[in-house]
C-alpha positions as CSV (number, residue, x, y, z in Angstrom):
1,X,115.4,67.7,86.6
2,X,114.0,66.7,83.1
3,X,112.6,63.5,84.7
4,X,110.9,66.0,87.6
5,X,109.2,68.1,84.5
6,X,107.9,64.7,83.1
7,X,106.0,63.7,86.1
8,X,104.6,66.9,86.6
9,X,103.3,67.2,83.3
10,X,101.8,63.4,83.4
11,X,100.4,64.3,86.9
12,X,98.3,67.2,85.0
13,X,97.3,65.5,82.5
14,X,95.2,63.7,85.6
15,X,93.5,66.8,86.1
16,X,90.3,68.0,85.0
17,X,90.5,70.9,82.9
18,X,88.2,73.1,84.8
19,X,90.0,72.6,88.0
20,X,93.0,74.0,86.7
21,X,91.2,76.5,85.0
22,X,89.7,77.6,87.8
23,X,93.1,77.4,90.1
24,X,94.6,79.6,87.9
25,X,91.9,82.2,87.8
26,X,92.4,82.1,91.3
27,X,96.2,82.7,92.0
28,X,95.9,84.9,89.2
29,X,93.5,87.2,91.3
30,X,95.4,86.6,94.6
31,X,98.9,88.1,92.9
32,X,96.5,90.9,90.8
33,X,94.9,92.1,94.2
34,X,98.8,91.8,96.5
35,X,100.5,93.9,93.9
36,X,97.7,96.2,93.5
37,X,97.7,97.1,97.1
38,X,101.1,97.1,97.4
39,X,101.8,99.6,94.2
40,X,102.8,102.6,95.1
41,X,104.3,101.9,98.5
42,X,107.5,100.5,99.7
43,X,106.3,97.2,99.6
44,X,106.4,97.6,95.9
45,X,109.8,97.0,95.7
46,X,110.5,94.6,98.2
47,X,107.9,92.1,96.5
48,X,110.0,92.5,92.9
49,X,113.1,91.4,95.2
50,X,111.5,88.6,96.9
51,X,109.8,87.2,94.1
52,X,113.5,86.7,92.5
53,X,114.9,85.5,95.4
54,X,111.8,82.7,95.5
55,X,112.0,81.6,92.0
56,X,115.8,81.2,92.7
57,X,115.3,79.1,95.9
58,X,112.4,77.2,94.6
59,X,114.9,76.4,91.8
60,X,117.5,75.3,93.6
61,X,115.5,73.1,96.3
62,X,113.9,71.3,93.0
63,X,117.6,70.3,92.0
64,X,118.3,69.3,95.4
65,X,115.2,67.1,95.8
66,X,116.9,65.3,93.0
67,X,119.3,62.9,94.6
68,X,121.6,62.7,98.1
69,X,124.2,65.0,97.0
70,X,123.1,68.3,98.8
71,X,120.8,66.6,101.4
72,X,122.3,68.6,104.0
73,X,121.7,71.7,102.4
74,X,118.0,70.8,101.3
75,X,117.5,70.2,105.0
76,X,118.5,73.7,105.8
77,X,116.1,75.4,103.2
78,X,113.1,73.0,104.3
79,X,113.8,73.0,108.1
80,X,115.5,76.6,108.6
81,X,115.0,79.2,105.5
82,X,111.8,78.7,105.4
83,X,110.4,79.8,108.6
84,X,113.0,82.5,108.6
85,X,111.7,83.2,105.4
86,X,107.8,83.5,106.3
87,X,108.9,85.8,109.3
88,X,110.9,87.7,107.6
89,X,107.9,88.4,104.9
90,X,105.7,89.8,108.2
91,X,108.7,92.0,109.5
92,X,109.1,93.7,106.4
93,X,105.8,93.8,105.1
94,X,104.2,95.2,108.4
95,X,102.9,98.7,107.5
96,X,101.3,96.8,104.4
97,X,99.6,94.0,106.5
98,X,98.7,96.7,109.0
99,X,96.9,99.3,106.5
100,X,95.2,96.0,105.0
101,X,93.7,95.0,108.4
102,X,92.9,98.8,109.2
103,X,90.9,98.9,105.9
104,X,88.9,95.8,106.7
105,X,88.6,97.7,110.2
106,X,86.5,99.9,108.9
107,X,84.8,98.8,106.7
108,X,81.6,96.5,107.6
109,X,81.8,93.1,107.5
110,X,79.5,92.8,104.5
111,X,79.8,96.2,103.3
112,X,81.1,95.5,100.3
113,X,83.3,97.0,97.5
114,X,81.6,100.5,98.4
115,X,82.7,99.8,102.5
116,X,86.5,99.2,101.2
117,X,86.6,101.9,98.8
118,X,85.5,104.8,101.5
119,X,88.4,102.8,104.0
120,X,91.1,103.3,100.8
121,X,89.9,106.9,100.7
122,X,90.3,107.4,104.2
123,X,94.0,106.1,104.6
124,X,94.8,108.0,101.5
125,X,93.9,111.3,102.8
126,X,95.3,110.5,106.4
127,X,98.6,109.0,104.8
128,X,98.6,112.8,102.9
129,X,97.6,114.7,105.7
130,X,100.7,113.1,108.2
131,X,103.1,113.9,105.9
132,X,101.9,117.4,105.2
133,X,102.1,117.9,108.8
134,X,105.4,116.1,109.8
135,X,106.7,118.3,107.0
136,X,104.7,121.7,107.8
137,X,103.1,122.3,104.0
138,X,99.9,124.4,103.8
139,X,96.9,122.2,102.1
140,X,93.5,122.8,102.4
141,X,91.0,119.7,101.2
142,X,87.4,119.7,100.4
143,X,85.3,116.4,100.7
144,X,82.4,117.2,99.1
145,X,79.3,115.7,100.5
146,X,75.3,115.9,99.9
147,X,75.8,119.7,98.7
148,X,77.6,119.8,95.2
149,X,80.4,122.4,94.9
150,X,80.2,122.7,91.4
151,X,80.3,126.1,91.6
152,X,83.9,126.7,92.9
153,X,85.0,123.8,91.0
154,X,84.6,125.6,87.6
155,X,87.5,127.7,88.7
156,X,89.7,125.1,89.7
157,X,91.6,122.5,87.6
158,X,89.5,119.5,86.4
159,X,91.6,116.3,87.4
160,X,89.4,113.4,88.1
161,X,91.7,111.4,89.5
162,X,91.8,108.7,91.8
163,X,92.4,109.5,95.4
164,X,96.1,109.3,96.4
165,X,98.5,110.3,99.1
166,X,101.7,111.1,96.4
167,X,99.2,113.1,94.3
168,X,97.8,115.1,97.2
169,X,101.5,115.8,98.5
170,X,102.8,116.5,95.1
171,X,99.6,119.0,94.4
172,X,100.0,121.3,98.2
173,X,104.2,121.0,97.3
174,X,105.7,124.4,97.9
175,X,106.7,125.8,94.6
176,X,104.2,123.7,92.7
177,X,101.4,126.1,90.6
178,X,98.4,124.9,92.7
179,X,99.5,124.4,96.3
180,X,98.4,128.0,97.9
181,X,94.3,126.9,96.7
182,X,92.3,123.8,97.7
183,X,91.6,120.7,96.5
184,X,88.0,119.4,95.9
185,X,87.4,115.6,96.9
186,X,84.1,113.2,95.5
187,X,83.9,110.5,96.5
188,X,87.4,108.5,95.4
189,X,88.0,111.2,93.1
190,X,90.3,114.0,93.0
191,X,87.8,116.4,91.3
192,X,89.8,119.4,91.1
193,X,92.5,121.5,92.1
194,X,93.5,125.3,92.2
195,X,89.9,125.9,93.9
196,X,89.5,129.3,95.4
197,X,87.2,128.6,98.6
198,X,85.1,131.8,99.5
199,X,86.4,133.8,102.9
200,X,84.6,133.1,106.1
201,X,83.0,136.6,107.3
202,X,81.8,137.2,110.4
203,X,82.8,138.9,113.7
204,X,83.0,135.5,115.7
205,X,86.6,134.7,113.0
206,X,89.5,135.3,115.0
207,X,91.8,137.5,113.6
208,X,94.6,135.1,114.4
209,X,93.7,132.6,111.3
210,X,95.5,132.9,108.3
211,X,93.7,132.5,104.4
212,X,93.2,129.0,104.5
213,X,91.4,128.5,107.9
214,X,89.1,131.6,107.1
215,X,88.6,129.9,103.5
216,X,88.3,126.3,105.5
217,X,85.7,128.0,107.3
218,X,83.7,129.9,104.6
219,X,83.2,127.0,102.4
220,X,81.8,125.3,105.5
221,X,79.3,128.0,106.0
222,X,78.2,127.6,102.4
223,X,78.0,123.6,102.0
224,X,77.6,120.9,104.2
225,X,81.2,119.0,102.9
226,X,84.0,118.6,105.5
227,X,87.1,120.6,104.7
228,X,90.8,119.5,106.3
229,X,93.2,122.0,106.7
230,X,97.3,121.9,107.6
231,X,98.7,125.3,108.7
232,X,102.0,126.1,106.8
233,X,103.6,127.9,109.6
234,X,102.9,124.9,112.9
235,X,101.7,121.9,111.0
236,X,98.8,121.4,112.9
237,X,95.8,120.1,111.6
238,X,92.3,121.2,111.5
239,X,88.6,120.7,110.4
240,X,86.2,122.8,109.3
241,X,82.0,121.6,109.5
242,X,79.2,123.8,109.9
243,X,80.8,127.0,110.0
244,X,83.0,125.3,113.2
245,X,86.6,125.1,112.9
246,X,87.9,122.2,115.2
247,X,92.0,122.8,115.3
248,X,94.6,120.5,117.2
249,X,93.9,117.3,115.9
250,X,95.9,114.0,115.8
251,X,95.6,111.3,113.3
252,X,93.2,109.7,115.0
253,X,91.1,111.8,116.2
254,X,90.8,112.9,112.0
255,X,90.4,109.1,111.5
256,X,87.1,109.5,113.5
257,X,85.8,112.4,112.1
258,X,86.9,111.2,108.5
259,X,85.1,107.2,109.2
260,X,82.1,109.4,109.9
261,X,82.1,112.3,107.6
262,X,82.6,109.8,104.7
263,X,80.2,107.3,105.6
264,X,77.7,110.2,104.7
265,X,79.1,110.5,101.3
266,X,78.2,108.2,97.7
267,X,81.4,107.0,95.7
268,X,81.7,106.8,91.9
269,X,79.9,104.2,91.2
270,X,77.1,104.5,93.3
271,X,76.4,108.0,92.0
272,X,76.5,106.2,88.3
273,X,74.1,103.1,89.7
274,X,71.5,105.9,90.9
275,X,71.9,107.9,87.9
276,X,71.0,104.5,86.0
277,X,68.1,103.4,88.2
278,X,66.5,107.0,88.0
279,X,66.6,107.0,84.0
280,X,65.2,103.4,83.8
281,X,62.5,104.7,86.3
């Protein structure tokens, strides 16, 4: 083992500095981005698990690789184990692999940062939505688009915080002070919640919708943003554009509307790059 961990050392010693400095840089980034993605989500914990099961087997296979005494064995984690090992990794990491490739789905294929931040955004609120749905809790969510909704907001709760599934559930949570009001969306950000949306009036509203379609509704005859809505009492799930309330939806059919509805709308940091651009003008 010692003798192992003297050639490696001499063998890097070969190398050029910047070639391991940049080799570095770059598995660092690989792990950063994996366990970023992965946080939050079940994955999380699987990837602490595997990563000590790998440093153990990569530990053991070194001291086998040291003589003839467990050939067999090294055999069987080479020619077995391993394979097992890279299929297992796709089995259990499949939601994972498949919200990655949905993300790069949607977004174009030079895009950009901005392109994958709207695809986050959108499996974010669809993740929140399905479970709201499956589990029949009342939300109502604003995404605010070229009309600002400052107005309302002021009544609400300031958050300003990133866009998240657990923190959308956790906010529309029967019980929880804010889950009977709505939610304001910008961009990736959670602006506020506790919003009081105004009623919807007019003779065409059926009589049938409860407070949160009619507010759904009346926000969208005031501002041009897109406002999602999950009935308490069926779970369905609706949308509200234009003073039109579209009800019955699946996931994704609100996939559809949400690529394009957000496609119209700036994120974060392209607000703060126009702001720049128009003061240096």
């Amino acid at each position: 083992m010692i003798e192992r961990l003297s050639q490696l050392l001499l063998r890097l010693r070969t190398y050029d500095w910047w070639v391991i400095l940049i080799e570095m840089a770059v598995i660092w980034s690989v792990v950063y981005l994996i366990v970023r993605f992965l946080r939050g989500t079940r994955g999380a914990g699987v990837l602490k698990g595997l990563a000590f099961v790998l440093t153990i087997v990569v530990f053991a296979t070194s001291l086998m690789r040291g003589g003839e005494i467990f050939a067999r064995l090294n055999v069987l984690f080479e020619d077995f184990l391993a394979p097992v090992a890279i299929l297992a990794v796709f089995l259990i990491f499949q939601p994972e692999l498949r919200r990655a490739l949905t993300r790069l789905g949607e977004a174009r294929l030079f895009g950009g940062a901005q392109q994958l931040r709207r695809a986050r955004v959108i499996e974010e609120l669809l993740g929140a939505v399905e479970y709201l749905s499956k589990n029949k809790i009342g939300a109502l969510i604003a995404i605010e688009r070229k009309v600002g909704l400052g107005g309302i907001i002021e009544a609400g709760i300031r958050l300003d915080a990133e866009v998240s599934r657990e923190l959308l559930s956790t906010l529309f949570w029967p019980g929880s002070a804010l889950h009977d009001l709505g939610v304001v969306v910008r961009g990736d950000q959670i602006i506020a919640a506790g919003v009081q949306f105004p009623l919807a009036d007019g003779e065409g509203i059926s009589q049938e919708l409860g407070s949160r379609h009619r507010s759904a509704i009346g926000l969208s005859q005031e501002a041009d943003g897109l406002i999602l809505v999950v009935s308490e009492e069926t779970g369905i799930i609706s949308v509200a554009e234009h003073g039109a309330l579209t009800r019955g939806l699946d996931i994704e059919s609100l996939r559809t509307v949400l690529v394009r509805a957000l496609g119209q709308v700036k994120m974060q940091d392209e607000d703060q790059e126009d702001a720049r651009s128009a003061k240096s003008a």
